[in-house]
C-alpha positions as CSV (number, residue, x, y, z in Angstrom):
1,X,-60.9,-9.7,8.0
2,X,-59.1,-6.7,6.0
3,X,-56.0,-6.5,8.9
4,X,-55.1,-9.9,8.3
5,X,-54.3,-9.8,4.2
6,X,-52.7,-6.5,5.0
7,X,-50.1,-7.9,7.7
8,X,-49.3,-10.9,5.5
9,X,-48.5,-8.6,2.2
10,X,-46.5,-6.1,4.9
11,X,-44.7,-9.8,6.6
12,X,-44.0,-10.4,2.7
13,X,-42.4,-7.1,2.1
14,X,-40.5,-6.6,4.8
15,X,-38.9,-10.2,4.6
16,X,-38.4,-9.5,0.8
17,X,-36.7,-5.9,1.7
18,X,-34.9,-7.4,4.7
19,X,-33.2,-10.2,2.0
20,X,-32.5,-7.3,-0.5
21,X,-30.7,-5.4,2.2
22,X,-28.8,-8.4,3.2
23,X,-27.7,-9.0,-0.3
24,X,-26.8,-5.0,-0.4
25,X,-24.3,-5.3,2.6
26,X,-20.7,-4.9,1.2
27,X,-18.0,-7.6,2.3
28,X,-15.4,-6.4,4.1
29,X,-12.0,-6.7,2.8
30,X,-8.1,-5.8,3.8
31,X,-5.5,-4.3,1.4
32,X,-2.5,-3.7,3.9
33,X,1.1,-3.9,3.2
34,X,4.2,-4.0,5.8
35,X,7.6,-3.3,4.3
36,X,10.9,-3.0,6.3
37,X,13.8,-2.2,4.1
38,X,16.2,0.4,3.2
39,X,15.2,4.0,1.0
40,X,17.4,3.6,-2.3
41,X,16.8,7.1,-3.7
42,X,16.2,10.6,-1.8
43,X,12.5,11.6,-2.3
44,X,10.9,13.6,-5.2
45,X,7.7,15.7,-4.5
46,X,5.9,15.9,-8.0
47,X,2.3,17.6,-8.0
48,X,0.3,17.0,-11.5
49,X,-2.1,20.0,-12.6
50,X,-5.3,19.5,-10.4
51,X,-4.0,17.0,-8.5
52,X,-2.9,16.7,-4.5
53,X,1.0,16.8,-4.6
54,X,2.9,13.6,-3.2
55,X,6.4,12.4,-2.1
56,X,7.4,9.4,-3.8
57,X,10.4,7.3,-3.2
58,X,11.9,3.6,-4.0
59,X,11.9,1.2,-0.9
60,X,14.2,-2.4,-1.6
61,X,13.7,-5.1,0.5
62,X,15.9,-8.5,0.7
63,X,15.0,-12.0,1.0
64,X,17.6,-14.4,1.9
65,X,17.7,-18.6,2.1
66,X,20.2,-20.7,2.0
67,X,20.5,-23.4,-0.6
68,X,22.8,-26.4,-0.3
69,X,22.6,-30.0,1.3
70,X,22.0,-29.5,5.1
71,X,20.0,-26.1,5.8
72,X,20.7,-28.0,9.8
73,X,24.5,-26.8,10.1
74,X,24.1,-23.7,7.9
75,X,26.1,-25.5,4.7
76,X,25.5,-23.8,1.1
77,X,25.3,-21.1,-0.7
78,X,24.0,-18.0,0.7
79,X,21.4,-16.2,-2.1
80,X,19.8,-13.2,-2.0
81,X,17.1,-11.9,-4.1
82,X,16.2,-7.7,-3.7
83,X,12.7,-6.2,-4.4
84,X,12.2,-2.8,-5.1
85,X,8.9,-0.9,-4.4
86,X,7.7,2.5,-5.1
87,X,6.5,4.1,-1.8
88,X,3.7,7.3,-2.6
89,X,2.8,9.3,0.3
90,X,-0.1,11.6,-0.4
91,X,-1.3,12.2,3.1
92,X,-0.6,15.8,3.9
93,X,1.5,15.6,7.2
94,X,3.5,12.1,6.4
95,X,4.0,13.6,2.8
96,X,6.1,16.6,4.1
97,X,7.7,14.4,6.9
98,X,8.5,11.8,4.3
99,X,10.1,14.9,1.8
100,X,12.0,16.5,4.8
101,X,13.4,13.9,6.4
102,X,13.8,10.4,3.9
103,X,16.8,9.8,3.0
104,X,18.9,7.2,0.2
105,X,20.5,4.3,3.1
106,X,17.7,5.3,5.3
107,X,16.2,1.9,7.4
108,X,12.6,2.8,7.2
109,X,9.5,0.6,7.9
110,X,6.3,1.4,6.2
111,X,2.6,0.7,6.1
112,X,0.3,1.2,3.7
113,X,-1.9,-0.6,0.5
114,X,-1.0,-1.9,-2.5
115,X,-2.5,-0.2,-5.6
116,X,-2.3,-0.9,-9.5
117,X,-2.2,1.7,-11.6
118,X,-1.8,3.2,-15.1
119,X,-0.2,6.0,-16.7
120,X,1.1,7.2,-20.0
121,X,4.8,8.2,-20.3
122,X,6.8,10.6,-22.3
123,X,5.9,8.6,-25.6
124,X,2.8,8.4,-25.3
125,X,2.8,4.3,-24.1
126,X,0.5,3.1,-21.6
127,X,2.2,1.1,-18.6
128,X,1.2,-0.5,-15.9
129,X,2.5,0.9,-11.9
130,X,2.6,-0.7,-9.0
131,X,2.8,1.5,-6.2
132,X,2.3,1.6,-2.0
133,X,-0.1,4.0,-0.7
134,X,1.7,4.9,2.4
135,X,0.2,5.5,5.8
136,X,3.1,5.3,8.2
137,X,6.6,5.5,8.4
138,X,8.4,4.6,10.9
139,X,12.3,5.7,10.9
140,X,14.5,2.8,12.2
141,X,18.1,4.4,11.4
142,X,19.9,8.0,12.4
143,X,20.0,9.0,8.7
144,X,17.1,11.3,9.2
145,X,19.3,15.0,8.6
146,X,17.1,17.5,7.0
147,X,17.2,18.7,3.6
148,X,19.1,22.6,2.6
């Protein structure tokens, strides 16, 4: 007689702790980036007070299309429209590769996240930064000579 009350309030609680797990469990989500382009400035390693140094560098990548009447026999205007991103490479090894060895022309391909970002410059303004987290690089021309 007592067992039975018992296993209904422990069927209750386990189905109502079950549901609150359930809700608990995160999504999972994907922040990835692929850029293939060309390095347009030799990389800077910059470490703030307190913080883990990194090697930060501007990737541009091109998008072409041609505009005109018949796209068929390749007639029109060629146009071109450049991007420019700024590649930060904080993990340890690819951060000292990246330093050594990227270079402005360079053909590189990189992966990595986006990320949004603050910071205050030298007059005190807030702005906003958009940066890629890198976590490969792939080097895809011979412009790879090390620095003196």
């Amino acid at each position: 007689m007592f067992r039975r009350p018992v296993l209904q309030v422990l069927h209750q609680f386990v189905r109502h702790a079950s549901e609150t797990a359930a809700s608990l469990v995160l999504e999972r989500s994907l922040n990835r980036v692929q850029l293939l382009g060309r390095v347009g400035q030799d990389p800077v390693l910059r470490q703030a007070e307190g913080k883990n140094p990194v090697t930060i560098f501007s990737l541009a990548t091109n998008e072409m299309w041609r505009s005109g009447e018949s796209e068929v026999y390749q007639i029109g205007d060629v146009s071109q429209k450049t991007t420019w991103h700024r590649i930060s490479v904080f993990r340890p090894g690819l951060r000292d590769v990246a330093y050594q060895y990227v270079r402005k022309g360079s053909r590189i391909y990189v992966e990595g996240k986006i990320d949004y970002g603050e910071y205050t410059d030298k007059n005190n303004v807030r702005r906003q930064a958009t940066t890629i987290i890198a976590d490969n690089i792939i080097f895809l021309s011979d412009q790879t000579k090390e620095k003196e």
